[in-house]
N, C-alpha and C positions, 0 to 999 in steps of 0.2 A: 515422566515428562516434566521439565523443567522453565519456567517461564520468566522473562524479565522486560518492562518497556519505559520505556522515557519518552515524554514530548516537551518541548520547550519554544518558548515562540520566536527564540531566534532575537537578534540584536538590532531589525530593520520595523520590522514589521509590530504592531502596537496591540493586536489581537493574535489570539494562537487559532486556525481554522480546522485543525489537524484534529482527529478525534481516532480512539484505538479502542479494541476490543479483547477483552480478554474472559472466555467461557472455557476454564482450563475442563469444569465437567463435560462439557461438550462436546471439548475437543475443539473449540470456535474460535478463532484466532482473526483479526481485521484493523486494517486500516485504512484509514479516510482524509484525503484531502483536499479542503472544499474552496469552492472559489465563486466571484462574482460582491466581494464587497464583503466586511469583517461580519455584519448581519447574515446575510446571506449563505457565507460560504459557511460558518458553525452550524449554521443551521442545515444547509445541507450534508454536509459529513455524519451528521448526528441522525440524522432520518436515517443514514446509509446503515453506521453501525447499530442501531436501536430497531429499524427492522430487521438484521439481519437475526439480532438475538432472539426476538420475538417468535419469527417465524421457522426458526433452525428449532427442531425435539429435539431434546436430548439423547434419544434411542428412536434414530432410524429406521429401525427393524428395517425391513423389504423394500423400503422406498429408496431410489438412485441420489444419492447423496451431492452428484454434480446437480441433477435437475432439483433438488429442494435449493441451490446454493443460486441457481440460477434465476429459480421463481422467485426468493425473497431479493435479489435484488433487481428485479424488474416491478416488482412490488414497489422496492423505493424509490424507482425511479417514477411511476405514477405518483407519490407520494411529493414528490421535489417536485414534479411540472407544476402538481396543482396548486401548492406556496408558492410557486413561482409568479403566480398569476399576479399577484401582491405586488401593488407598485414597488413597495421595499424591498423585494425581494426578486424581480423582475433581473434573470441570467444567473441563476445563482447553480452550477450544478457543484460535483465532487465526481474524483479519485476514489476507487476502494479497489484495495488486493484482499483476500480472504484467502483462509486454510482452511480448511475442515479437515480433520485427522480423524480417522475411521480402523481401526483394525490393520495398524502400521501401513495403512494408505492415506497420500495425503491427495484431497482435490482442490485446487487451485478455480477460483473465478476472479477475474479483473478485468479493471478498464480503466484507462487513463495513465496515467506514469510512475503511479508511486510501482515497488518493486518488491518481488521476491529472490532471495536468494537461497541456493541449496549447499552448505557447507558439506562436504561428504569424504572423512579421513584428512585430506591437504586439499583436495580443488573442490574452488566455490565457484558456484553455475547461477547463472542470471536465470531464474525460470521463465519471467515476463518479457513481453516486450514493449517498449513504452508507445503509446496511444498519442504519440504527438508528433508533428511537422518536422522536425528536425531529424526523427527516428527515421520518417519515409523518404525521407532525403536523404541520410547516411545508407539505407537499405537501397533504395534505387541506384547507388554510388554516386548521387550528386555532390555529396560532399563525404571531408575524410572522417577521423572518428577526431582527432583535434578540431574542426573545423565544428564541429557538431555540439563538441565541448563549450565553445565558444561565443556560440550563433546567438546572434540577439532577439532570434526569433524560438529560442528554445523550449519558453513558457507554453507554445501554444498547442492547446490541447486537440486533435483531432478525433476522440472518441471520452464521453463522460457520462457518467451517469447527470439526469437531470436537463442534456442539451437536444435529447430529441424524442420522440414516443417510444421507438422500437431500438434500442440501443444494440449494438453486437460487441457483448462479451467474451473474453478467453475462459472457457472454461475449460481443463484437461485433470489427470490424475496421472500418479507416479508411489511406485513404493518408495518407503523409508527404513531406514536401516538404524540399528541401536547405533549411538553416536553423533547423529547428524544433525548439524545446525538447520534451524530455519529460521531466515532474516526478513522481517518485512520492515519497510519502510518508506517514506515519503522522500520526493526529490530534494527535501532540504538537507538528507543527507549525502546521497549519491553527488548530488552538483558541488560540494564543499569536501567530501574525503574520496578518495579512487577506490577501485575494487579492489587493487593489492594491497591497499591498507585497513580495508575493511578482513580481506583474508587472514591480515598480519596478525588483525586484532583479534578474529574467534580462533586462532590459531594458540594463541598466549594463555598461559596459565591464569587463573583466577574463577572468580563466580561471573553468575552472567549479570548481574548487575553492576559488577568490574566493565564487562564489557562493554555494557549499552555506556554505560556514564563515559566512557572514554571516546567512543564513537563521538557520539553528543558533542563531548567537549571540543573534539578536536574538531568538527563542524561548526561552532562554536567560534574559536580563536581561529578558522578561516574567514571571520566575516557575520556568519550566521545571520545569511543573508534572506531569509526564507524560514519560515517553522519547518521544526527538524523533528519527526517521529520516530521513534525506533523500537519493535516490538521482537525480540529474539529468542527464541524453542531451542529446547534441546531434548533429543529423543532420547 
């Protein structure tokens, strides 16, 4: 397994809030993006991926590897309410997508909008669905998927770690195959490069640190309007 990530904070924004994870022994793979103020939001991203390391063993043995993935980040989310409590710190939650990769299984937990993708031969698959107002609007067919692209209300998150006590998670599992990409990433990429040029790009020849840099950049010379994470696997 092969691993490459870049975060950059983007050409708007004055703080980078995005924090990432990389436990290649463990198999722990994570990304965070936090909100509620530059204070705030570091700090919650950073509770997200620092419990998760904590509480993720390195050998699972017999334990369900969704529900440890699940526990550690209901963990952080008790961890963010109660900083939260902190004038300075008052709304601050985060974003996090997680991998745990187990014995050519991969389990997925998230909430919020950053993303996973599954590159597998030529087709790349969205695994998540983003946890915001504009998603359950395109999903209900209130709006189109340009329309969605666009929406000035795109920001707003309808599920985060840190905005409520009992938060609901995606947790699911899926095999993996010799070959496959896996993309995690924060919306400062998705909102700045499309999917077919994200495919275009794990598709091209090079190292994956060709690819994340290229992603990056061309999110980057869109604007780079938003901190831009990008953490990419290769089985």
């Amino acid at each position: 397994m092969q691993v490459s990530a870049l975060s950059d904070v983007g050409r708007i924004r004055k703080e980078n809030e995005d924090r990432y994870l990389i436990s290649a022994a463990k198999g722990l793979f994570a990304v965070a993006d936090g909100m509620g103020g530059h204070a705030g939001g570091q700090i919650a991203s950073s509770i997200a991926v620092r419990t998760l390391e904590e509480e993720i063993p390195a050998r699972p043995f017999d334990a369900d590897p969704a529900e440890l993935l699940e526990n550690a980040l209901l963990k952080a989310n008790q961890l963010i309410l109660e900083r939260g409590k902190e004038e300075e710190y008052y709304g601050m939650g985060t974003t996090v997508t997680t991998a745990f990769i187990i014995d050519k299984t991969l389990h997925i937990a998230h909430i919020g909008d950053s993303r996973a993708y599954l590159l597998r031969r030529k087709d790349l698959s969205l695994l998540t669905q983003d946890h915001s107002l504009v998603n359950e609007l395109f999903q209900q067919g209130s709006l189109t998927a340009q329309e969605a692209l666009n929406h000035p209300q795109r920001n707003i998150l309808t599920r985060a770690l840190g905005t409520q006590s009992a938060p609901q998670l995606d947790v699911f599992s899926c095999p993996l195959l010799p070959g496959d990409f896996l993309l995690l990433c924060t919306d400062g990429l998705y909102n700045m490069i499309t999917d077919v040029e994200i495919q275009q790009e794990l598709l091209t020849t090079g190292t994956l640190d060709d690819k994340v840099g290229v992603m990056v950049r061309l999110a980057l010379e869109r604007g780079g309007n938003d901190n831009v994470t990008v953490l990419l696997i290769q089985v």
